[in-house]
C-alpha positions in Angstrom: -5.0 -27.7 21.7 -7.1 -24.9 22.7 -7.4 -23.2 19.0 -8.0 -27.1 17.7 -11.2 -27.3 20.4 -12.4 -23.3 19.3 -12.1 -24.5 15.5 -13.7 -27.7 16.1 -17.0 -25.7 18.0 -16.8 -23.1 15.5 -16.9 -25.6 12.7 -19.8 -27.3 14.6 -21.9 -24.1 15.0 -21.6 -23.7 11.2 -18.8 -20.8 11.5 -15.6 -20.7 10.7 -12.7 -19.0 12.7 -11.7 -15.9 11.2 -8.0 -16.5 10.3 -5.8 -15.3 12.5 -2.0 -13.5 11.3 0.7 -13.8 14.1 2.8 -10.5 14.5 6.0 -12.9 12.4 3.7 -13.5 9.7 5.3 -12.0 6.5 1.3 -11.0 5.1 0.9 -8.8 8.2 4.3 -7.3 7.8 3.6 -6.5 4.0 0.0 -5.1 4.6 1.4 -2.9 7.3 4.0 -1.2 4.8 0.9 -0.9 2.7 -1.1 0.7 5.1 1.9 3.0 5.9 2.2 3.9 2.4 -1.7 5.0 2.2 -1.6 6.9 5.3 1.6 8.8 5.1 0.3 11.4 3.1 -2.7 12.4 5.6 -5.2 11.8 2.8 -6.6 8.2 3.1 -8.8 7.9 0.1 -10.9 5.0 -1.3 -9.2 4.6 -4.3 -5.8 3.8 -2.2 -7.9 1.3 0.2 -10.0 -0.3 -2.6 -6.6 -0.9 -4.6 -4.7 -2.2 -1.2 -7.4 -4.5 -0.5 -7.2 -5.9 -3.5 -3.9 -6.3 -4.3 -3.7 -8.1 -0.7 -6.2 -10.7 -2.1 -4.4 -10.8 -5.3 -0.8 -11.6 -4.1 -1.5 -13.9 -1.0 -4.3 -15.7 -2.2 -6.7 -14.3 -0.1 -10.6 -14.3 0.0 -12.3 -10.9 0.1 -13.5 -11.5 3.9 -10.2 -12.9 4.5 -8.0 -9.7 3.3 -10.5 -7.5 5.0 -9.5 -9.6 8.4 -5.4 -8.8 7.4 -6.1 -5.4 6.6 -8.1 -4.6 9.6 -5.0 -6.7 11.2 -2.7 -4.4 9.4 -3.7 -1.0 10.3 -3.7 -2.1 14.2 -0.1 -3.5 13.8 1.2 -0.3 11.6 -0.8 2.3 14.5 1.4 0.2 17.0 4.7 0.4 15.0 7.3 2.9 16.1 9.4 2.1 13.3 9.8 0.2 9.7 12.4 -2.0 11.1 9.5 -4.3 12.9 7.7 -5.1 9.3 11.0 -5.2 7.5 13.0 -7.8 9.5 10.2 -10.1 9.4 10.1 -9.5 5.7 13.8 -10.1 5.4 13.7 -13.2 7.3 10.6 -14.7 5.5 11.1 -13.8 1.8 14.1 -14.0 -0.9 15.3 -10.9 -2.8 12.2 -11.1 -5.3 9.6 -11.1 -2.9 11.0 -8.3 -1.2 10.7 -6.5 -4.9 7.3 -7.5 -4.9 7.0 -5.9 -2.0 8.3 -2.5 -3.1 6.2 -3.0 -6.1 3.1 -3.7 -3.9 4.2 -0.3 -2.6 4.5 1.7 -5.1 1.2 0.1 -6.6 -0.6 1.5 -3.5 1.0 4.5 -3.8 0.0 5.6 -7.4 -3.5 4.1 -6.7 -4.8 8.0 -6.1 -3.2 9.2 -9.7 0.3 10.6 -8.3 3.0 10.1 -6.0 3.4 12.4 -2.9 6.9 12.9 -2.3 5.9 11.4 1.7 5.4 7.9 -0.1 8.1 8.2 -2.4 10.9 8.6 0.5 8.7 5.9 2.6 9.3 3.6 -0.2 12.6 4.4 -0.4 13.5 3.9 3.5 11.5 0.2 3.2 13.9 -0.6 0.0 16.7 0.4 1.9 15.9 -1.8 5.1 14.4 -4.7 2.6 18.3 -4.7 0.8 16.3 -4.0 -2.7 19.3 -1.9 -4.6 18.7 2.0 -5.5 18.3 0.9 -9.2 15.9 -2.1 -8.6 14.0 0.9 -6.4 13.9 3.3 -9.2 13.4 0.6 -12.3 10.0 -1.0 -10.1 8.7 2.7 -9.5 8.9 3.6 -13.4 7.6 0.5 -14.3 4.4 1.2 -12.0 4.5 4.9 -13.5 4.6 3.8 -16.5 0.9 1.4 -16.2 -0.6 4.2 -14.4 -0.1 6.2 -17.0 -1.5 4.6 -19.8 -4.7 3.8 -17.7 
């Protein structure tokens, strides 16, 4: 009711509500793996962000302003996080075995966005497949396939 009444003003007043993304949404969950997998290595560069930004619009059919709002979202929900397990059993709940691939190909995306992979994204990666139930060789066959379109950029 209340959220009904602040959209209603908002609309009104000729602004929309940004849109919010509740801590079971599987988008937060996702963007916070990705924002764990661009800050693991201690070097956050712009390259990473531009490509994580995008690839957040991209695969949840987001506007720019919107994916801003989940990233922004994201990196308070990952700087909160003690653990993977709090993304990843949201992610398991919400999505089937293929968008749980997507989700360690969103990684390694990410991951590669700075020409390489550190060996600190690689293992992250791994530890999210593991607790995501995406099999060793479904791991290593998404990873080369990224490799491999990096590579001929």
């Amino acid at each position: 009711m209340l959220r009904s009444l602040t959209d209603f003003i908002a609309e009104i007043a000729g602004g929309a509500r940004e849109p919010e993304f509740a801590e079971n949404d599987y988008r937060l969950a996702a963007a916070a793996l990705l924002v764990h997998v661009v800050t693991i290595d201690g070097i956050i560069g712009g390259a990473e962000m531009d490509k994580l930004k995008r690839i957040l619009g991209f695969r949840f059919s987001l506007k720019e302003e919107e994916a801003e709002h989940l990233l922004e979202a994201a990196i308070a929900r990952d700087a909160e996080a003690v653990d993977l397990y709090a993304f990843t059993s949201v992610l398991n709940r919400a999505m089937d075995e293929e968008g749980r691939k997507r989700v360690i190909e969103m990684m390694f995306e990410v991951a590669y966005a700075d020409g390489g992979l550190t060996e600190f994204e690689d293992n992250l990666v791994w530890r999210a497949a593991e607790l995501l139930n995406v099999s060793s060789r479904d791991r290593v066959e998404i990873r080369k396939r990224i490799r491999e379109t990096f590579d001929e950029a």
